[in-house]
PABA-176340 format. One record per residue: y, z, x of N, C-alpha, C in turn. Coordinates in steps of 0.1 Angstrom, whole numbers, plus 5000, padded with zeros to 4 digits. Example, Ala and Ser with C-alpha at 12.3 -4.5 7.8 and 13.67 -1.06 7.14 Angstrom:
<nodes>
494350785132495550785123496750785132497850715128498950715137500050795129
</nodes>
This chain:
<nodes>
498850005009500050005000501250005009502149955007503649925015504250055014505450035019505750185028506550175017507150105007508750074996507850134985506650114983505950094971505450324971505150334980505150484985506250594983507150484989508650584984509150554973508650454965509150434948508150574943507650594944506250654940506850814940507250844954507650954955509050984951509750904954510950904943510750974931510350884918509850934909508851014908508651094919507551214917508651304917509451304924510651414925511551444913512251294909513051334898512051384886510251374881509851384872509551584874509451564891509651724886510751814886512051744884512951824887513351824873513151694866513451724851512751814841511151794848510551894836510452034835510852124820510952224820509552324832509652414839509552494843507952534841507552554827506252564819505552464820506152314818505552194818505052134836506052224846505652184858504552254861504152384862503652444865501552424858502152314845500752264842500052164849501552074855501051954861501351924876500752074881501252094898500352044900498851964899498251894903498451704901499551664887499051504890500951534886501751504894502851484889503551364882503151244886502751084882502151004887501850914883500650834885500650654882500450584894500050444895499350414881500150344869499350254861499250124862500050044866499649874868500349914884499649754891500149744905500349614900501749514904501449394903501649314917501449264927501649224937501349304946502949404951502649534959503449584956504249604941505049654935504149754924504349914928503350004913504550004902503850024887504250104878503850184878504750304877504250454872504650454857504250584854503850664837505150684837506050754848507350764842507850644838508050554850508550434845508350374825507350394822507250364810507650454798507650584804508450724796510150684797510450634808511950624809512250494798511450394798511850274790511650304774510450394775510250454761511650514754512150604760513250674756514250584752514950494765515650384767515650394751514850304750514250224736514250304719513950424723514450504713515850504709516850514716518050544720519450474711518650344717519050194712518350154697517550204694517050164681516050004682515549974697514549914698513249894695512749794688511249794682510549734691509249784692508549684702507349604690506949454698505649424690504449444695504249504685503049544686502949734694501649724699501449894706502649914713503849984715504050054722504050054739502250144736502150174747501550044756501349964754500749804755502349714759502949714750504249644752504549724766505449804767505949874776505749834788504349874796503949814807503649684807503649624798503549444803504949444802506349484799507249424798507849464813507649594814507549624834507049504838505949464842505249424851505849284850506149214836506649084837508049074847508649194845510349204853509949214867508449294871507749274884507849104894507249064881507048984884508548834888509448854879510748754882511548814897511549004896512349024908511448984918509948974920509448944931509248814937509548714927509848584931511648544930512548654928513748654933514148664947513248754950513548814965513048674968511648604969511448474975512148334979512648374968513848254965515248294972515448434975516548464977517348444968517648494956518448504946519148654952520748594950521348734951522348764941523048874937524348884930524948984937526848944935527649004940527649164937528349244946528949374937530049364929530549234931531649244916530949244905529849174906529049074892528449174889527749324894527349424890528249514884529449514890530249604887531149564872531149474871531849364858531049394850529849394850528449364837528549554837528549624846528249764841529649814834530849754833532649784825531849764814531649614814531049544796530349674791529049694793528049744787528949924784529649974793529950054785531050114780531949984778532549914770532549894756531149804756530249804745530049954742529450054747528850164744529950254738531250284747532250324736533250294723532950144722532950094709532250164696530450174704529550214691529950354689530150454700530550604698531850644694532650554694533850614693535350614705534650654713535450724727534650744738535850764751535050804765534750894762535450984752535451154758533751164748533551104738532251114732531151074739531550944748529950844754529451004764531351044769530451134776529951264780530651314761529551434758528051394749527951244745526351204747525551194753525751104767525351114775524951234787525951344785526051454791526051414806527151354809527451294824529051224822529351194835530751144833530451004832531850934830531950774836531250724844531750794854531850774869530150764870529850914867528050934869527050834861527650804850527250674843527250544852528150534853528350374862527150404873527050464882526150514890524650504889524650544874522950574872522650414867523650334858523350224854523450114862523950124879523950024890522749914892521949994894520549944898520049894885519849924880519449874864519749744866521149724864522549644859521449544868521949604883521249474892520249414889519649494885517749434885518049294874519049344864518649254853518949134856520349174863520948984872519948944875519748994885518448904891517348824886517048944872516048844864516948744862518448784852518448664844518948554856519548564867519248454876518148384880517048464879515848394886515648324874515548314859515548274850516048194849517348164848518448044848517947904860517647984871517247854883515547824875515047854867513347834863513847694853514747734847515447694835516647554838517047564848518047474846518547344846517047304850516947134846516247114825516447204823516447174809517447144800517046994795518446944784517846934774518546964763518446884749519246774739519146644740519646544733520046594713521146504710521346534698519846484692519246404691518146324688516946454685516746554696515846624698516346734687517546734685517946864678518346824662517846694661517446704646516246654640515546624654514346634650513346754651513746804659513646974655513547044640515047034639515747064625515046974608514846894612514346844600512846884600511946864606510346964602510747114604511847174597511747284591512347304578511747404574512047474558513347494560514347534551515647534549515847664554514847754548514947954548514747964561514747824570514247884590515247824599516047754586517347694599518247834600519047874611519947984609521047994600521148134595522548154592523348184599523948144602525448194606526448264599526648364605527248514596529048434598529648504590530748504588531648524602532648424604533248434616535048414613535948474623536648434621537948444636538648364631539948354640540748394640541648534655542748584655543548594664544648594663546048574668547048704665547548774680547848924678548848874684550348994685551749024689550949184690551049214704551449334705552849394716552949534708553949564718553149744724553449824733553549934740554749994732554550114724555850164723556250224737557650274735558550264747558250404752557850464762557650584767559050624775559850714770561150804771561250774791562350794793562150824809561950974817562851054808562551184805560951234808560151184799558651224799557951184808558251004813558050994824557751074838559451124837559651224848559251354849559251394838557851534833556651534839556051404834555051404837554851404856555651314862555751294877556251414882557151474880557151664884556351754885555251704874554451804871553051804885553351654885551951604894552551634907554151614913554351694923554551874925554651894916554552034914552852034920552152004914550552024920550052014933551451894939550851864954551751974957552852044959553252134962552252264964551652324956551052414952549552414962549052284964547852314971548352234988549252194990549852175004550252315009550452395000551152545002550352625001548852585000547752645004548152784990548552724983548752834966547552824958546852684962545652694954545152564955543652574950543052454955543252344949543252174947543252074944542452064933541252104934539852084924540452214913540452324915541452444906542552344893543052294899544152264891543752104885542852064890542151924882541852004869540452124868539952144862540852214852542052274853542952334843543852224837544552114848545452014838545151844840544151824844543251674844543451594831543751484828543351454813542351344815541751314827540751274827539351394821539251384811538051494813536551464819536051394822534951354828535151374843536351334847536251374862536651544863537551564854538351724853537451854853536451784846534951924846534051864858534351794868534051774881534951904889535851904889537151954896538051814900537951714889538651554899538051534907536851524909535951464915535651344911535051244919534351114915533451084926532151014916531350984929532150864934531050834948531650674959531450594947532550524946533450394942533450294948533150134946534050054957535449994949535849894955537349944951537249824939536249744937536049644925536149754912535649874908535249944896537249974898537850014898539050114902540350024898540750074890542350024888542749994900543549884901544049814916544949904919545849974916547050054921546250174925545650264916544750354923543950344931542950174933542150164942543150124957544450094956545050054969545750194975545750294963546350394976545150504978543650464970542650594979541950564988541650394988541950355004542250355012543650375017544450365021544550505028543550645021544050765024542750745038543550885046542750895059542551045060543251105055543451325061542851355045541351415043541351495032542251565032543251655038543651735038545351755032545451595030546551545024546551575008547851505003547351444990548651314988548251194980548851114977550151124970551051054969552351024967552051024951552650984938552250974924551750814923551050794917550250694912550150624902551050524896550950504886549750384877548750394870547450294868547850294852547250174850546650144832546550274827546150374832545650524826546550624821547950644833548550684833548950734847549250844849549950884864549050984874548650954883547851014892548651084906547551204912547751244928546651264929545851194941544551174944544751234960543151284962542551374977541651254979541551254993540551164998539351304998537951254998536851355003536151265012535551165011535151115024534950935019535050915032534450735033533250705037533050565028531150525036531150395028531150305045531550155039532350135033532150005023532849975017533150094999532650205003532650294991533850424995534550464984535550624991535250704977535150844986534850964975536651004972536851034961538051154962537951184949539351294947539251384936540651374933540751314919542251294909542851424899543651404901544551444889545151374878545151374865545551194858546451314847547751264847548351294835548951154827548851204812549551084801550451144803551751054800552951064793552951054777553251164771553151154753554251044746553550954739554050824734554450974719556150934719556751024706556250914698556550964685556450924670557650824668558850864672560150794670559350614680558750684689558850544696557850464689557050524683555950434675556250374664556950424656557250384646558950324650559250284662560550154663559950034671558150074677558149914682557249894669556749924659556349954643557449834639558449874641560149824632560049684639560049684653560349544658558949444657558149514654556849414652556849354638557549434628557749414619558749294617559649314621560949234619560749084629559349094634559148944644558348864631557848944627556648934620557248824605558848904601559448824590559748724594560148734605560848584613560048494614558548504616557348404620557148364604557648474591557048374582558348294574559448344579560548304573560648174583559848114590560147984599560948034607561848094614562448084629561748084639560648134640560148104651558548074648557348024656556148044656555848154659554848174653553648294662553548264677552948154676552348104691553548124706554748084700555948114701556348274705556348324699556748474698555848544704553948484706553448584714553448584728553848434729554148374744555548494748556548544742557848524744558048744744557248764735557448894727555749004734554948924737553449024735553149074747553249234746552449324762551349284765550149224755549049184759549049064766549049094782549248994790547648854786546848914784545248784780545648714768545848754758546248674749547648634745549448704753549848614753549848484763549348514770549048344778548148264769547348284759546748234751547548184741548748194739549648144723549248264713548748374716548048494708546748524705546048374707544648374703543848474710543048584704542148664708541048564711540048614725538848524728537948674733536648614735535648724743534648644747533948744754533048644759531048734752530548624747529548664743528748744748527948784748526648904755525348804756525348704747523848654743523948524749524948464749524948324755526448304771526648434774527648464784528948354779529248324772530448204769531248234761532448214765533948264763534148204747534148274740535148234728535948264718536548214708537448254702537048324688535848264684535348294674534248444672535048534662535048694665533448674648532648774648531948814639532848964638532949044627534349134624533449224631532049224637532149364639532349334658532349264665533049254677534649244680535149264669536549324669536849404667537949524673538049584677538349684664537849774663537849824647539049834638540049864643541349884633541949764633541549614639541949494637541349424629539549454630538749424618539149474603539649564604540249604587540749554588542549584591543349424591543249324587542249234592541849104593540749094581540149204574538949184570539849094553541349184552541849154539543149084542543248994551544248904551543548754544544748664542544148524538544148474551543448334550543548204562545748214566545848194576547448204576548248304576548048374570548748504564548848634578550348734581550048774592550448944588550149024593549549194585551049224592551249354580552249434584551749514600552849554608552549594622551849774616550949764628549949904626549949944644549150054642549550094658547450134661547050124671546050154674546050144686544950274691544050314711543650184716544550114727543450044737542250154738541050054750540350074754540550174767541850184771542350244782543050394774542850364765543550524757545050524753545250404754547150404755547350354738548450424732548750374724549150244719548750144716549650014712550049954696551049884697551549854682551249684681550849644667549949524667550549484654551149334653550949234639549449114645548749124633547649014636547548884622547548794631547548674622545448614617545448634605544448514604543648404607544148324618544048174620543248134609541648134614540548094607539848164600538848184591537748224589536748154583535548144586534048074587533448134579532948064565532448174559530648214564529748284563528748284566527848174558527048064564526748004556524947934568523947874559523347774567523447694578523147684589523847554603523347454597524747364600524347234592524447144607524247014608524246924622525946864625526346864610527946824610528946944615528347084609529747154613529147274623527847234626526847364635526547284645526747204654525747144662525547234676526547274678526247354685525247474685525347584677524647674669522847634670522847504666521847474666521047374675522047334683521547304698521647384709521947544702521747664713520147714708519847664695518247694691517247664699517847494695516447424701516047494720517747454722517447454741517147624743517347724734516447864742515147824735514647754723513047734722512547724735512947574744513047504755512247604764513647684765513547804777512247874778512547884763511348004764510247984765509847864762508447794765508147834781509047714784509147714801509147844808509947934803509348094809507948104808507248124796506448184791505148064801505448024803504347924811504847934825505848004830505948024845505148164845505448224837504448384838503048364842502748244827501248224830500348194841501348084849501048044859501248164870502148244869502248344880500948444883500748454864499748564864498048474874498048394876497148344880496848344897497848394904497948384917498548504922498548574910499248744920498248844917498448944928497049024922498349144915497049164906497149304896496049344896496549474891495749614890495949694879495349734868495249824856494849974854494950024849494950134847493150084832492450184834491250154826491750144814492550274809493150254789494150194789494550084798495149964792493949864793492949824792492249684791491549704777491949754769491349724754493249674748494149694757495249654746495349474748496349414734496549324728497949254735497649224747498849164756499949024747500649034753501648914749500948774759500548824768500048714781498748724783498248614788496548634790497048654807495648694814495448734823495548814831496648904825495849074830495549134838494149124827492849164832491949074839491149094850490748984859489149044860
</nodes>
C-alpha cells in the first residue's frame, strides 16, 4: 500500500477519534476505521462514507437506490476521475477554488438567512468554513475538469435535437419554470461624516490601548468586533491567501511585517478595520481584525428612498431612460455597466445570464418583481447586500417568461442543453465502464450482494 494511501488512513483515524463521544471511543479502541473499497491505490474508508452520508442528510439529498451501495460507488467513481486527472495533469487555480468556495457559501447564506446564522449552524466561522470546504471544492474541479476534457469533442446539430425531441411523449419534453428579466437603480444611503469619524476614533482608540500595552488586541476584538465569527476567535482568522480578502484589506495585511504592530484604519466593502499580523507562510498571512460598521441613520434611508423615488417618476414620466439613469445614477458598479440589467451566472450549466427563476433573486427583489407588470418600475425599497450594508433599490420588470413546455422555436436552447448532457452522460458512463475494466479494486465482503449503478465491481 503507498505511503499517501496510509496517511489518508490515519488521517481519518484521528479525526474519527477525536470526534467520537468518549463512551463510543472507548468501545472502538480496537478498530477505529477501516478499508472498504481500494480502487487503484487509493482506500475508502467507513468514515469516508459516514461523512457523505451526513453531507447528504443535510442537503436534503436522495440517493438511488441502497444507500449504503450508492455511497461507496459514488466514492470510488470520483476515485476513479481524480486518478486519471493526476495522469493527465489536470490542474486548477487557487483563484478557481477560491471563487467556487464565495459562490457556494453564498449560495448557503441565501438559504439561512445570514453569515451570523450559516455560522451558528454550522458551529464554525467563515473563515473555518472556507477552510474545511477547500479540498472538497478542489476535488470537485478536477472532476468536473477531467469530465469536460472526456466530453469536449461532443456536438449536437439542430437536426439531432429534433430528432431527439419528436420520439418523445409531450409529458417528457421539459418545463421550463417561469423566468424573468431585471433591471435595478440602486443607491448607498449616505453615511454622516461625523459617524464616519466615530467610528475611525474608536478603531484608533483601540490601537492606542494595546500599543500602550493597556490591553490586548484579541481582548478588545472579542468585546467590540462586528465581525462575529472572527470576534469569538479574538479577531483571529485562519491563513488566507490574498484572492479570498477584500483588496484594501488584503493589501495592507500583506504588507504588515512586526506582529507587534497594528495597522493604520482600513477601509473594505465591510466597513472599517485595524488589523495585527500573526504570522506568514507563502503565499498565505495569519492575522487578527477589528471590523467596525458605521450606523446607516433612518434620515439617510429614507432620502436616498426620496431620490430613488423621484428618478424613478422621471424614467416613467419620459425624461430620461432607465438604461440611462442606471448608467448615470446606480452604486451597483455590475449592473450599472450593464444599462441595469441584473445577470448571474448558473451553478448547472456555469453560464452567465440574465434570465433570473424568482427564487435566484435576491429575496426582497423577488417580492418586488414577483407583482410588477412587463415594463412597469417599483416604488424604491431598501434592502442587506450580501456584504451587510444597507442599500436602496427601484427595480424595473423588463421581461417575464411564463413557465411553459420547451418548444424548438422559443427553447432551442433549453433543449439542445438536453440532448448534448444526454450525449455526455452516455460518454461518461462508458468511460467508467471501460475504466472499471483495467483498474484493480478491492471490496469489502457486505458490499458484493449490492445492486451497483456499474457493472464490474466485483471481479
Amino acid at each position: 500500500m503507498r505511503k499517501e494511501t496510509i496517511l489518508h488512513i490515519a488521517r481519518h483515524a484521528l479525526f474519527l477519534l477525536c470526534t467520537l463521544p468518549m463512551a463510543a471511543q472507548s468501545q472502538t479502541s480496537n478498530v477505529i476505521d477501516e478499508v472498504i473499497w481500494v480502487v487503484g491505490d487509493e482506500a475508502i474508508l467507513k468514515s469516508d462514507v459516514e461523512t457523505m452520508r451526513l453531507q447528504a442528510e443535510q442537503e436534503g439529498i436522495k440517493w438511488n437506490g441502497d444507500p449504503d451501495c450508492a455511497i461507496p460507488e459514488q466514492l470510488a467513481v470520483q476515485k476513479l476521475f481524480l486518478h486519471q486527472a493526476a495522469i493527465d495533469s489536470i490542474e486548477v487555480t487557487e483563484s478557481e477554488v477560491s471563487q467556487r468556495v464565495e459562490e457556494h457559501i453564498n449560495y448557503m447564506i441565501q438559504i439561512v438567512g445570514s453569515r451570523e446564522k450559516l455560522e451558528e449552524y454550522r458551529n464554525m466561522t467563515l473563515t473555518q468554513l472556507r477552510n474545511e470546504m477547500h479540498d472538497e471544492i478542489r476535488n470537485r474541479l478536477l472532476i468536473e475538469n477531467m469530465k469536460n476534457k472526456l466530453v469536449a469533442d461532443i456536438k449536437v446539430t439542430p437536426s439531432d435535437v429534433r430528432r431527439y425531441f419528436n420520439n418523445l411523449p409531450e409529458d417528457s419534453i421539459p418545463f421550463v419554470p417561469t423566468e424573468v428579466e431585471v433591471q435595478i437603480i440602486t443607491q448607498l444611503p449616505k453615511i454622516e461624516e461625523e459617524e464616519i469619524n466615530r467610528v475611525k476614533n474608536e478603531l484608533r482608540e483601540y490601537t492606542d490601548r494595546v500599543m500602550n500595552g493597556e490591553t490586548q488586541f484579541s481582548t478588545l476584538a472579542r468585546l467590540y468586533s462586528e465581525d462575529p465569527g472572527s470576534a469569538r476567535q479574538g479577531g483571529e482568522m485562519d491563513y488566507v491567501g490574498r484572492a479570498i480578502l477584500d483588496p484594501a484589506f488584503a493589501s495592507v495585511a500583506f504588507n504588515l511585517t512586526d506582529p507587534k504592530k497594528v495597522s493604520k484604519v482600513v477601509e473594505s466593502e465591510f466597513g472599517f478595520h485595524i488589523i495585527q499580523l500573526i504570522d506568514k507562510r507563502g503565499d498565505k498571512v495569519k492575522v487578527r481584525h477589528i471590523l467596525r460598521k458605521p450606523h446607516v441613520s433612518d434620515a439617510a434611508i429614507d432620502a436616498a428612498i426620496s431620490r430613488l423615488d423621484s428618478i424613478a417618476d422621471d424614467i416613467r414620466s419620459g425624461k430620461i431612460t432607465f438604461e440611462k439613469a442606471a448608467m448615470y445614477v446606480s452604486d451597483d458598479k455590475d449592473t450599472r455597466n450593464n444599462r441595469g440589467n441584473m445577470f448571474y451566472t448558473d451553478n448547472a450549466t456555469r453560464l452567465r445570464t440574465s434570465k433570473f427563476q424568482l427564487k435566484n433573486l435576491p429575496a426582497e427583489i423577488a417580492k418586488v418583481v414577483d407583482t410588477l407588470e412587463v415594463g412597469k418600475i417599483s416604488n424604491a425599497f431598501s434592502m442587506m447586500t450580501e456584504r451587510g450594508k444597507t442599500q436602496c433599490v427601484i427595480a424595473k420588470l423588463k421581461n417575464r417568461i411564463e413557465g411553459h413546455r420547451a418548444t424548438i422555436t422559443e427553447d432551442f436552447q433549453v433543449m439542445k442543453d438536453v440532448v448534448l448532457a444526454k450525449r455526455r452522460e452516455e460518454t461518461i458512463k462508458k468511460w467508467v465502464s471501460d475504466k472499471l475494466k483495467s483498474t484493480y479494486i478491492r471490496i469489502d465482503d457486505r458490499y458484493k450482494n449490492c445492486t451497483f449503478e456499474y457493472d464490474g465491481w466485483i471481479k
